[in-house]
N, C-alpha and C positions, 0 to 999 in steps of 0.2 A: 518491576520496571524493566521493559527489553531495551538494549544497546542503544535501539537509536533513539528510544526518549532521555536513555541516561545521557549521549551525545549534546541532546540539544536542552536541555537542564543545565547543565556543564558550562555551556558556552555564554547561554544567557544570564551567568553568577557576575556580579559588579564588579569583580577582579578579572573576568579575563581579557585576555587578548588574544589577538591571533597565532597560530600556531601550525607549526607544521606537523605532515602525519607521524612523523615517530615520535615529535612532542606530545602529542595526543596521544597513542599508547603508552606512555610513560605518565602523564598525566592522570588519565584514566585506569589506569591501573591492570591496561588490557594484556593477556599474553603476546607475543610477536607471532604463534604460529594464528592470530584472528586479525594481521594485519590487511589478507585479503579482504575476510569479511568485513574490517572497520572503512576501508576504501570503497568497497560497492555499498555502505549504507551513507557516505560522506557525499558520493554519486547522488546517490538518488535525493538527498540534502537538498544537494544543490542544483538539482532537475526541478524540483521543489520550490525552488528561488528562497528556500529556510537558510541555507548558508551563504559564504560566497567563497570563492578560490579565488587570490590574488594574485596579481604576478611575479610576489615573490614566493608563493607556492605554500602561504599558510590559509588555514580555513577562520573564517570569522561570521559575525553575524551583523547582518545588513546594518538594521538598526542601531549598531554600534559603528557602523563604519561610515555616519551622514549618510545612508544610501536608504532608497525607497523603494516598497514593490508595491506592481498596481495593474493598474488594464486601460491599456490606453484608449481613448473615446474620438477619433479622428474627424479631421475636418477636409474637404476637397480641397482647399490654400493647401494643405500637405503641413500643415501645424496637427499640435494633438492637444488635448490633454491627459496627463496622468491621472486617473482616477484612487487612491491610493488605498490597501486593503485595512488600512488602518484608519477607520472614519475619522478619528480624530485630528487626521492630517489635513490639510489644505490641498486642492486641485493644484495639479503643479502643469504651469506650461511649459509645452516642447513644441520648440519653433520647428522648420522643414530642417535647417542644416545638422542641427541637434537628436534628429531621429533615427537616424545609422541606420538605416533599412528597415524600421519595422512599421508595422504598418496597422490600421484599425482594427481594436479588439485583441491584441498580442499582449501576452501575460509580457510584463519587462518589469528591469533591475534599473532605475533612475540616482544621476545622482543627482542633489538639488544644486545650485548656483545660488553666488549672493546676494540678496534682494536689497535692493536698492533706492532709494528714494522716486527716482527716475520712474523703474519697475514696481508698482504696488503689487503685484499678485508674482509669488515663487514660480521663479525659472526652473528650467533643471536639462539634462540633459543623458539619453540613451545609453548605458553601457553595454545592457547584455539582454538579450533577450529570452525569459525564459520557456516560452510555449506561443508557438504560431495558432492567429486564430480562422487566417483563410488558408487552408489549403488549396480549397476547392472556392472559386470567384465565377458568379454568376453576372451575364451582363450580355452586350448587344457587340456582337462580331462587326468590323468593320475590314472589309477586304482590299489587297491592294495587289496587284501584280507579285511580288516578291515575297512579302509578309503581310501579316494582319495585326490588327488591335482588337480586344476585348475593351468596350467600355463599361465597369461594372454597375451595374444597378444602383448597390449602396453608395453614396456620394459621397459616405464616409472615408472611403479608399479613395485615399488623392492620384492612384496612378494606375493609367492605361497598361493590360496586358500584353506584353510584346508575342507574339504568336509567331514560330517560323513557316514556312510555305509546306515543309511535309509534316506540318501538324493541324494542321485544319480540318482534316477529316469529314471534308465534305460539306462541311459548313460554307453556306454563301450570307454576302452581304447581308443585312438586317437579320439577321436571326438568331435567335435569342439560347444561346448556350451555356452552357457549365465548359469553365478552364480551370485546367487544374495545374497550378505552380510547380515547376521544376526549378530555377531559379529567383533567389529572393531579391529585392531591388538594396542598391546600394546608391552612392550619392550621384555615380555619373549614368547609372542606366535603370529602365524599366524592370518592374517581374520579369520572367519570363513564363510562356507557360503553353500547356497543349489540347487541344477541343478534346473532349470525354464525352459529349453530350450536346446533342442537339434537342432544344424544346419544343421550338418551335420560330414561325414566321411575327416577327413583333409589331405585325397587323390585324392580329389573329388575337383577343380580348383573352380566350382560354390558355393564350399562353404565356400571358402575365400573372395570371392567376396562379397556372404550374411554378412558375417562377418564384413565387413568392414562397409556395408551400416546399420545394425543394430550399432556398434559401435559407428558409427556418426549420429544416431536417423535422418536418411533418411526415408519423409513419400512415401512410397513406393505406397500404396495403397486408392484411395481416397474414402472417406466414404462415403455409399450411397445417402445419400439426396443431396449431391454435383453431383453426379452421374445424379441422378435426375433433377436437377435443369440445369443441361450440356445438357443432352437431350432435356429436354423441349424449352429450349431458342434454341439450332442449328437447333430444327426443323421448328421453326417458318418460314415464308417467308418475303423478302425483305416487307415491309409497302411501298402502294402504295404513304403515304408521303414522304418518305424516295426519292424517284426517284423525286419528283419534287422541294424539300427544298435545295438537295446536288446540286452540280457541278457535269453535266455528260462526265465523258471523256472515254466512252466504246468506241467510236472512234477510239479512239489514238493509236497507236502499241504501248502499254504497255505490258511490261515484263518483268517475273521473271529472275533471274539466283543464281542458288542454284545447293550445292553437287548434283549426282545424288541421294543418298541414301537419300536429305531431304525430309519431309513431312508436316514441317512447315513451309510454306512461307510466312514469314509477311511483304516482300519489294517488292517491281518494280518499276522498272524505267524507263524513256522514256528521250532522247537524240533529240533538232531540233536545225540544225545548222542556228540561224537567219542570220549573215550575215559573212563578213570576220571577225569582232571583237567580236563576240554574241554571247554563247548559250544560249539552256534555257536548264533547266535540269529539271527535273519533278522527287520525289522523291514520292512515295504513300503505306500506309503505314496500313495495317490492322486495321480497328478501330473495336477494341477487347471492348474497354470499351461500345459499343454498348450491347455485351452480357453479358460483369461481369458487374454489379450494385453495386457500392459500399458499403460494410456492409453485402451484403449478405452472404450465403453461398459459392457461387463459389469465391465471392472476397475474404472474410476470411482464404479459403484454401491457396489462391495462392497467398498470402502475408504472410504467413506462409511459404512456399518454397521459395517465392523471387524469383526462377531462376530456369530452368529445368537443369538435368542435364544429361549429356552427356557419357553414356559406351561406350563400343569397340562396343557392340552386340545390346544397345539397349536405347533408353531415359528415363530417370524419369521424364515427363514434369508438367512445372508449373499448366496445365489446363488440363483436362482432356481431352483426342482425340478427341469428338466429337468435340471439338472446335479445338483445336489445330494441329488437320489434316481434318478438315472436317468443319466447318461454318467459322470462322476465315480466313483457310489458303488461300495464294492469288491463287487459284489452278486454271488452265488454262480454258476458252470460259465459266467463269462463273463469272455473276454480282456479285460484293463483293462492300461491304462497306467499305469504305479506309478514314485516312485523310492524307491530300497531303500539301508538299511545293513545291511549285517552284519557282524556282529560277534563275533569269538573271544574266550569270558570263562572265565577259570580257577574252580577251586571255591572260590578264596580272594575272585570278586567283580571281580577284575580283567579290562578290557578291555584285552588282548593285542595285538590284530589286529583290523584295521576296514576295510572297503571301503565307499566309496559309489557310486553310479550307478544310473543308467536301466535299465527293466527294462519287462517285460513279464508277468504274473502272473495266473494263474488262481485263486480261490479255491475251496476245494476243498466246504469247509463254512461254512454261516450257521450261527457257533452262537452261542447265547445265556449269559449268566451263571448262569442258575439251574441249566442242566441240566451246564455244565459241573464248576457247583461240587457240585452233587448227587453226579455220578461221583466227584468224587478225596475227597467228604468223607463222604458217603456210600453209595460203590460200590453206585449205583440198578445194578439185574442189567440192567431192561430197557435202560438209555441206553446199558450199556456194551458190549450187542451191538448194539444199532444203530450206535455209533461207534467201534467194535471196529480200523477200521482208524488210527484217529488216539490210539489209548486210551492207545499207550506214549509217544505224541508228549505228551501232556496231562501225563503224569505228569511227565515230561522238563521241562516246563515250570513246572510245581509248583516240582521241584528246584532251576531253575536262580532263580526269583523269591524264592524262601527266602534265598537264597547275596545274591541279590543285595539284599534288604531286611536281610540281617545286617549286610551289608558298611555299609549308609548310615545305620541305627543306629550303628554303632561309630564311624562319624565325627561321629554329633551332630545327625543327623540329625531333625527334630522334627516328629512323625505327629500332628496335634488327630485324636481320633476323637469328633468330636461328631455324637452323632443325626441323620441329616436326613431330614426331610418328603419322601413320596412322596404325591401328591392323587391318587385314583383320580377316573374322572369317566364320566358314559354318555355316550350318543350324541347327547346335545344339550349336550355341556360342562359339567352338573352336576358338581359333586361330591358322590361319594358315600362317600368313604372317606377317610381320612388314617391313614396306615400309616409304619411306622419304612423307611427306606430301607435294603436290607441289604448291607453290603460283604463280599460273602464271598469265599474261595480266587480264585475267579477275578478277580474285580473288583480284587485286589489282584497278581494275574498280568500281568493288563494295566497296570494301574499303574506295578509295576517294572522292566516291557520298555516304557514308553513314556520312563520316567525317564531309564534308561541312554542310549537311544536318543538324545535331547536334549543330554545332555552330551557325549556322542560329537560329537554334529556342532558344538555350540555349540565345546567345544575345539580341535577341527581347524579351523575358519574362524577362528578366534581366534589362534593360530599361524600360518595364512596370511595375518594382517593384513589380511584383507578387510572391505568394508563390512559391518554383517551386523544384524539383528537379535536383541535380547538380552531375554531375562526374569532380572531381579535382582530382589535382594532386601535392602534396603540395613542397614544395623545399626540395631536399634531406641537411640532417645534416651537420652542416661545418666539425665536428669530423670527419664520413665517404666519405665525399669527399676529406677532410686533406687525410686521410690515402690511400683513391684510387689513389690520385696524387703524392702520396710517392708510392706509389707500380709502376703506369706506367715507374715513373721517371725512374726505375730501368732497365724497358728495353728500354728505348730512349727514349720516348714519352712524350708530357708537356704541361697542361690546361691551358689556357690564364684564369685569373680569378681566380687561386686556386681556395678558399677555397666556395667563389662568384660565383662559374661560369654560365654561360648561357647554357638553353639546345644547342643553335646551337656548344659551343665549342667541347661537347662531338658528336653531330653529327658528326661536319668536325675529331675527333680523329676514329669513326667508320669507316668513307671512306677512311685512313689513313691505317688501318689495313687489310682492303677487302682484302681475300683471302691471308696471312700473315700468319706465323704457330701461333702466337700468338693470333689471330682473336679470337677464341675461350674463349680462358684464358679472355680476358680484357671484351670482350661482357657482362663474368660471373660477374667479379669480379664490372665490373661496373650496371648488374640489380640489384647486392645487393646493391651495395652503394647508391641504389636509395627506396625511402617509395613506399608504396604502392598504387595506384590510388582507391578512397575509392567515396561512395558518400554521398554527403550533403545538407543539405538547405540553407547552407550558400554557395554562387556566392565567388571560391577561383578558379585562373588561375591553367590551366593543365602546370603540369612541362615539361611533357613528351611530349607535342605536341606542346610545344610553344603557346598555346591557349590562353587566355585571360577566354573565355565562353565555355564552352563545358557541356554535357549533353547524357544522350543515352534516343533519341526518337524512333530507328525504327527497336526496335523488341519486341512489347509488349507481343507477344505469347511466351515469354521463361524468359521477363526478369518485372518484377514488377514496377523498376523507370518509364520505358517509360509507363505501364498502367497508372500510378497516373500521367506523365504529361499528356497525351492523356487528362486526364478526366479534371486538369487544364485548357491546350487550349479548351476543347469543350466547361468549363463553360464560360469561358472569352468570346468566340467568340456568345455563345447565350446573355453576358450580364446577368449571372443570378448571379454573386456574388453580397455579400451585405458585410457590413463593420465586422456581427460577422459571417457571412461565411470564410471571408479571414482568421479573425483571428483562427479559429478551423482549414482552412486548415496549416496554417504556423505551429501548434502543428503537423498533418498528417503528410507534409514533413519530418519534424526532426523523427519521429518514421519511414514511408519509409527506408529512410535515414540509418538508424542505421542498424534496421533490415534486408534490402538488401544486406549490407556490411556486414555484419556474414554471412549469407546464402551464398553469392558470392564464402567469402573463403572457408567454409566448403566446394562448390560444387569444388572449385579448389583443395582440397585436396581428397575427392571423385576420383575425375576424376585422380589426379595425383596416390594415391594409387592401386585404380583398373587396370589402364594404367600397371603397375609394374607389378602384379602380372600376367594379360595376356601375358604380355611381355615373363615372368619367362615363362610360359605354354609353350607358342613356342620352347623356346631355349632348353626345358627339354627334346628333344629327338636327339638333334644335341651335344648329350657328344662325344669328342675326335675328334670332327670339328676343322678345322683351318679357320684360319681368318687375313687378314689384317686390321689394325685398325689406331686409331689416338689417343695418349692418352688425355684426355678430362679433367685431374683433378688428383692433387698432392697433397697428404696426408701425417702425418705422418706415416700412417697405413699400405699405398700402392699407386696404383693408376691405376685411373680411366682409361679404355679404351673406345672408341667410334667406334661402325662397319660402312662401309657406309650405314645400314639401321635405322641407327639411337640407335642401340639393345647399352647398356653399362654394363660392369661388371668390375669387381674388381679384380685386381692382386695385394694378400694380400700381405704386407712385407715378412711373413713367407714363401713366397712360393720363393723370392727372393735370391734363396740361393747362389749363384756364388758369391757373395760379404756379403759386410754390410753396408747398406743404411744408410746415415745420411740424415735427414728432414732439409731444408733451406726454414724455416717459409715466410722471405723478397721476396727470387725469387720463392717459391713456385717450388721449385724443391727435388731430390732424389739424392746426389751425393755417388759413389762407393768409400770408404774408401781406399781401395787397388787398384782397379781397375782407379777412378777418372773418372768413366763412369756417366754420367747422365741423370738424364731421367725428362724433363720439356714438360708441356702443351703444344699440337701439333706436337711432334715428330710420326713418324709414324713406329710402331712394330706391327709384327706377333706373334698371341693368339691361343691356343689353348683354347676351353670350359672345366675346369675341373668336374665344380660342377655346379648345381641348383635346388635352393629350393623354390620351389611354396610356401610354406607357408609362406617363410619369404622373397616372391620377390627379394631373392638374386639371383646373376650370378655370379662363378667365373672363372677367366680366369686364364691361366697360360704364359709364355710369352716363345716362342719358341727361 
């Protein structure tokens, strides 16, 4: 044990107290010539926010001193709350006067207040703050003769940047900057701070967009020696050992199917119907870790990204192109380097028989989803003589994804089919379209053979006790499933299991609701009542898929877990671990792990912000448009409407003017005072577009 765990072992013993530092050398048992070194580890302690220094000058630990640490979640009133690192705590509020300067997303040291009759939710109040979370505030310059204001974007930050006149740097009015904090606000004045950056004119749609992705410290751009090292490795040619070591199935009618607009194809798959009980399904799978190397530069990038990420207009991918469209991707009548499962599955669903390994693979065909679902749903004459030679493989594959989507229904398996946004856009990144996203026959072909595929491997490394990368899904909270099964109750509906339940209960309530005006509403109300699927090194069952093992192996070009399994199964299958291999991998895993899981969500906030604000782009020339709609969502504020293209905006209370809306929190409805009119999720009203604001991806609607 080094010093400063024995330090904090010590401290946290039911006897101590606080102490000063020669008390603590004397304590601990340290010589006095390590008094420096015991002061720079007691430092960094408490940069740590693990200790606290009082002002009488002894060291203690928070938790023993009624104090809390946490990360404050801010509101624009200039209230906060404490988020506290210790789940088991309670959200502690921190009123504006109570905040001592610090501001949204700021690591701090709370102490709580005494809660009161009066108060039902813990007070508390700012002592020390230990780690600033804006340095750097993005937001819309507002100019004045003398000085300026930054108003920042996030609304979380209750206060305007005071900016002085030789720091503006060129920035004029509306335009949309990075400020960066030289002073921090205190009770009687603003930040203070200096333009670093100009993005752009906040009329300009591509400059919300930058905005967003600078806000969320998106590496946009990959540094050259990565650059470098991308080219060198894609240009190499296949190694003539490579063709005689792997499994060659260039034979086989293997094939892609992907958007038309992909360019990374990191799957194919091949469908033989062995007899009336049999298939085998053949899954083959980019082996990317042939070109990243672990530890170098290309890997070090793209474990920093974790996950490419997806615009309307265009990718931010984990790997740089030349790999990720070009040596990597499974692109058509070209030798690629793949590693493959396949898999024997009966017609009951079950995987029989599974082989994994290195391979070598030709794809036979680029096909796309529209024209594949077109053939099996709609037997197009022309597509199915031009793919005449793959037509009974397709069908084959139909079969065997029906078998196997019954099989994971029957176990509880739980499908959301909520509508998603497709942004069409032209040749300079507008957007011109918003269209329903369609999952048809195929899209759910792929689906089911990447499903099986997953738990195939997740299982077997799981049984071989190896280190491994996991995607779980852990059991939603009894509190929020209490409260979602008080909420269904209300409009008929009732979970075998309360508080317990099984995914399959919430399944059979989904096909309960299909096409139901309420479908909607409960779809919502039940993704929240559900955590999030996150990944681990720790082997924990998917809640959402009724899973037992699950894992994502088969897209390593966009997503980082499957690279580090990829590299897993290849050491295992060469036999090249050793006992302190394992053990340094099982450290890798949990850092993977961690680090994927931030990156994942940042990228789903990315993609969900950006989505809004193109969204907003579209709608911004259809003012005084009419529209039927669906309302999607009941506030007290207003509520939500839904168009069939998926587009949503807001029909605020205030525009509500024929009555006076009372909010009904339980049914999540708007009832008319006078009128006794009401307006609950999936009612369907005609909208006019009143308003919208590209900047703040708002849509408002008004209701005809």
């Amino acid at each position: 044990m080094n010093l400063k765990e024995k330090i904090l072992e010590f401290m946290k013993e039911e006897a101590y107290k606080p102490l000063t530092l020669n008390e603590l050398l004397q304590e601990l048992e340290v010589e006095w010539v390590m008094k420096k070194e015991l002061l720079k580890i007691l430092n960094e302690l408490e940069n740590e926010g693990k200790i606290i220094f009082t002002r009488a000058q002894r060291y203690g630990i928070p938790e023993k001193m009624n104090l809390v640490i946490g990360t404050l979640d801010g509101n624009q009133k200039g209230f906060a709350f404490l988020r506290p690192d210790n789940k088991e705590l309670k959200d502690i509020f921190i009123s504006p006067v109570d905040m001592n300067g610090a501001m949204h997303g700021d690591r701090v040291i709370v102490r709580p207040m005494k809660v009161t009759e009066e108060v039902k939710s813990p007070e508390g109040k700012v002592i020390r703050i230990i780690e600033r979370a804006n340095t750097f505030v993005i937001g819309t310059f507002q100019k004045s003769k003398h000085f300026g204001f930054v108003v920042p974007d996030d609304k979380r930050i209750a206060f305007d940047i005071f900016i002085p006149k030789e720091d503006f740097n060129n920035a004029k009015s509306n335009d949309k900057v990075t400020a960066k904090i030289i002073e921090w606000p205190d009770k009687r004045k603003n930040p203070e701070g200096k333009i670093v950056d100009i993005i752009g004119d906040i009329e300009d749609t591509k400059t919300h967009i930058e905005a967003v992705l600078i806000a969320k410290k998106v590496r946009q751009v990959f540094p050259e020696d990565v650059i470098k090292e991308a080219k060198k490795v894609s240009g190499e040619e296949i190694h003539e050992q490579e063709y005689k070591r792997r499994r060659d199935l260039r034979n086989l009618p293997i094939i892609t199917i992907d958007g038309s607009d992909a360019k990374d194809l990191d799957d194919a798959v091949y469908v033989e119907k062995l007899n009336e009980n049999e298939y085998k399904l053949g899954v083959h799978i980019a082996d990317v870790t042939h070109y990243v190397k672990e530890d170098r530069k290309l890997d070090k990038e793209a474990l920093k990204r974790a996950t490419s990420i997806y615009l309307s207009d265009r990718v931010i991918p984990m790997l740089p192109k030349e790999l990720s469209n070009g040596a990597c991707s499974l692109n058509p009548n070209e030798d690629k380097l793949a590693l493959s499962v396949e898999m024997i599955i009966n017609k009951e669903g079950k995987v029989t028989d599974y082989e994994i390994f290195e391979s070598i693979i030709k794809s036979h065909y680029r096909m796309v989803y529209s024209d594949v679902s077109d053939m099996l749903e709609n037997n197009d004459e022309e597509l199915c003589k031009k793919y005449e030679p793959i037509l009974e493989m397709l069908k084959y594959m139909e079969e065997l994804s029906l078998i196997l989507r019954n099989k994971r229904y029957e176990r509880g398996s739980i499908d959301f089919d909520f509508p998603e946004s497709k942004i069409l856009t032209d040749e300079n990144g507008k957007a011109i379209d918003v269209i329903k996203y369609e999952r048809r026959v195929s899209n759910k072909i792929i689906e089911e053979f990447m499903l099986v595929c997953n738990e195939t491997v997740a299982e077997h490394y799981y049984w071989m006790n190896m280190p491994f990368v996991y995607r779980i899904h852990e059991d939603p909270e009894d509190e929020k499933m209490y409260e979602f099964s008080k909420f269904i109750h209300n409009l008929g509906y009732t979970l075998k299991g309360g508080q317990d339940v099984h995914p399959r209960e919430l399944q059979k309530l989904l096909e309960k609701i299909k096409g139901k005006k309420e479908e909607s509403l409960i779809n919502t109300m039940m993704l929240r009542s559900l955590k999030k699927a996150i990944y681990s090194s720790e082997s924990s069952p998917h809640f959402g898929l009724a899973a037992t093992y699950y894992c994502h192996f088969t897209s390593p070009i966009r997503r980082y877990p499957d690279l580090q399994i990829h590299r897993i199964i290849k050491g295992q299958l060469k036999g090249k671990f050793k006992e302190d291999d394992l053990n340094k991998l099982f450290e890798r895993t949990a850092v993977v792990a961690e680090q994927s899981s931030k990156m994942e969500r940042l990228a789903d906030e990315v993609e969900r912000d950006t989505n809004k604000i193109k969204i907003a782009e579209y709608m911004s020339d259809k003012i005084n448009e009419e529209y039927e709609g669906v309302i999607s969502g009941v506030t007290s504020f207003g509520i939500f409407v839904e168009l069939e293209n998926t587009v949503e905006g807001l029909v605020h209370i205030s525009n509500m003017v024929d009555d006076y809306y009372i909010y009904d929190e339980e049914k999540k409805e708007l009832f008319g005072q006078g009128s006794r009119k009401v307006f609950k999720i999936g009612d369907a009203v005609k909208i006019r577009v009143s308003k919208v604001s590209i900047a703040r991806a708002e849509i408002d609607f008004e209701l005809i």
